[in-house]
C-alpha positions in Angstrom: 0.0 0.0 0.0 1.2 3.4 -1.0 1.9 5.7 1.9 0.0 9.3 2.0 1.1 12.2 3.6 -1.0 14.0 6.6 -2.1 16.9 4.5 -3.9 14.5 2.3 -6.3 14.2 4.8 -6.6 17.4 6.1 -10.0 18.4 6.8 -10.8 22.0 7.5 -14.6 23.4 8.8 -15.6 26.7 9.8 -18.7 27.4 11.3 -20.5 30.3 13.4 -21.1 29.6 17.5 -24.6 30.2 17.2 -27.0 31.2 20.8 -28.8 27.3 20.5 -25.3 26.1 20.8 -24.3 27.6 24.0 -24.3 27.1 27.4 -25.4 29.8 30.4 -22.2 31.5 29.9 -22.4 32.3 26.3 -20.1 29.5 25.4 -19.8 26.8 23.2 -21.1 24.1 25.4 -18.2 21.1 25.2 -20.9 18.4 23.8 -21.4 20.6 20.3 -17.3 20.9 20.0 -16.7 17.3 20.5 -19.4 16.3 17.5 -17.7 19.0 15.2 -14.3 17.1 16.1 -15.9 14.2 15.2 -17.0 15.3 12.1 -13.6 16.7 10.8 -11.3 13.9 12.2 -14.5 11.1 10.3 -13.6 12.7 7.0 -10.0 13.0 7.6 -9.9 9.2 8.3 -12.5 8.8 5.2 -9.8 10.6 2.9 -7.0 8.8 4.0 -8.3 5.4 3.9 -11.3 6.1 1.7 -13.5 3.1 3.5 -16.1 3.7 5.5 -14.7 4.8 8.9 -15.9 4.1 12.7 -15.0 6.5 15.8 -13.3 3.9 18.0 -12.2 6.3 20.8 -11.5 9.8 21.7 -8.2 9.2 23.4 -7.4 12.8 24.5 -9.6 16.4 24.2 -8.1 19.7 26.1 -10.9 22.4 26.8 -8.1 25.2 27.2 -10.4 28.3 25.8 -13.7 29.0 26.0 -15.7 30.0 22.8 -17.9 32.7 23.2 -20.9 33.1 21.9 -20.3 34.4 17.8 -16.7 33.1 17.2 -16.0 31.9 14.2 -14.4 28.0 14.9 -12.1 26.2 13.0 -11.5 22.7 13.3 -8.7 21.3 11.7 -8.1 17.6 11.1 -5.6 15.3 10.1 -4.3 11.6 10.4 -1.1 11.7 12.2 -0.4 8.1 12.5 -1.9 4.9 10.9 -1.9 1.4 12.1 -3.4 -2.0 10.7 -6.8 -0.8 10.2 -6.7 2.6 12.7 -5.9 5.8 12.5 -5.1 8.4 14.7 -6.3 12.0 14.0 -5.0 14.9 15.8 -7.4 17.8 16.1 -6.6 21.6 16.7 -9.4 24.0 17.0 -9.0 27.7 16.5 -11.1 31.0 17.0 -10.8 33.8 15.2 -10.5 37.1 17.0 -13.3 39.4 15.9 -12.2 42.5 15.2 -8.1 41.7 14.1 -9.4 38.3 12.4 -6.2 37.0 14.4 -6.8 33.0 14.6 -5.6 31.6 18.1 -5.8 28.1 19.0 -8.4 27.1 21.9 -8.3 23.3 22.1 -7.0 20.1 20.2 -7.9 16.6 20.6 -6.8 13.3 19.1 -9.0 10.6 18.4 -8.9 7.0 17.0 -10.6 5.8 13.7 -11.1 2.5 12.0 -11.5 1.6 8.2 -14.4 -0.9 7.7 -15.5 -2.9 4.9 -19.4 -3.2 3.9 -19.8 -5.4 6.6 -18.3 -3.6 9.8 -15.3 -5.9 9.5 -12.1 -3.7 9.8 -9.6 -3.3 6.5 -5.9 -2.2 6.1 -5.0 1.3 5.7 -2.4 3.1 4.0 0.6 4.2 6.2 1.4 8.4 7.0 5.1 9.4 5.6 4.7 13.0 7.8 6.5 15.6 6.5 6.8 18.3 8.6 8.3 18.9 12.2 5.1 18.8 13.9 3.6 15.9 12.1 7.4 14.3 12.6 6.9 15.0 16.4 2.8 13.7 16.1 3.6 10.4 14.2 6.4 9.5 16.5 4.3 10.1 19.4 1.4 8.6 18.2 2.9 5.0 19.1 3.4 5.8 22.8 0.0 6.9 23.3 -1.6 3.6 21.5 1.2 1.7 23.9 0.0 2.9 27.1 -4.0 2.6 26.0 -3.2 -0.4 25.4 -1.3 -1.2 28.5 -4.3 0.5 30.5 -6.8 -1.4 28.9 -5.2 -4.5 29.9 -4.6 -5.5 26.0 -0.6 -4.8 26.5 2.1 -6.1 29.0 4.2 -3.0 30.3 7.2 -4.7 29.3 6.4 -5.1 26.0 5.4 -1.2 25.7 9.4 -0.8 24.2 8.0 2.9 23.3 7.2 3.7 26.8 10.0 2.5 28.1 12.4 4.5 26.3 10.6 7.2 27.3 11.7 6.4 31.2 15.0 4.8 30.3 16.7 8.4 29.0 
């Protein structure tokens, strides 16, 4: 299989923080920013595998910035590291200042996708060659984090996490 790179899966949306969408405060409540993740990380998966695609887990979200009421949100998506038959998609959300149109980032999340066949049954997918610093930096870290879900969930020895164990043996 032919590797892709991360920005041929990048997945881009802009939307509008509407008044149905917020909470007391005039914010974004958390529940309609983790759907628009979902969204843009499902077609970033979708592009780089192009077979249908399941959400297996959200493995990390930071809430770091509230978004008022009226900001314009971006959520970028892109697959930072493929597996077998997953992918992991790393998710950076951005508002855009209202009167300098300056974009400043307000949360990011990485979550975990699977290619499926017709029948639910999971298929291979093509493997990331990242080629910038940051995706370098994503992609390598990528295999730590599936190491110690993994190892959390019971489905991994700690020994035989050999990422992780670098990590501590520096």
């Amino acid at each position: 299989m032919v590797a892709k790179t991360p920005s041929e899966s990048l997945t881009v949306l802009t939307d509008l923080v509407l008044p149905s969408e917020t909470n007391p405060l005039n914010n974004l409540f958390g529940g309609e920013l983790l759907a628009r993740m979902d969204r843009a990380a499902s077609i970033a998966a979708r592009r780089h595998s192009r077979r249908i695609v399941v959400t297996a887990s959200v493995n990390h979200v930071a809430f770091n910035r509230a978004i008022p009421l009226g900001s314009v949100v971006t959520v970028e998506a892109k697959v930072s590291r493929s597996f077998k038959s997953s992918m992991e998609i790393f998710i950076d959300v951005w508002i855009e200042d209202r009167e300098s149109g300056q974009r400043n980032k307000a949360n990011e999340a990485i979550y975990t996708f699977v290619a499926v066949d017709d029948t639910g049954r999971p298929v291979e997918v093509p493997p990331i060659k990242p080629e910038t610093e940051l995706e370098i930096q994503r992609f390598e870290a990528a295999l730590r984090r599936k190491q110690l879900s993994l190892v959390l969930a019971g489905k991994m020895k700690p020994s035989e996490a050999t990422e992780l164990k670098a990590i501590f043996n520096d």
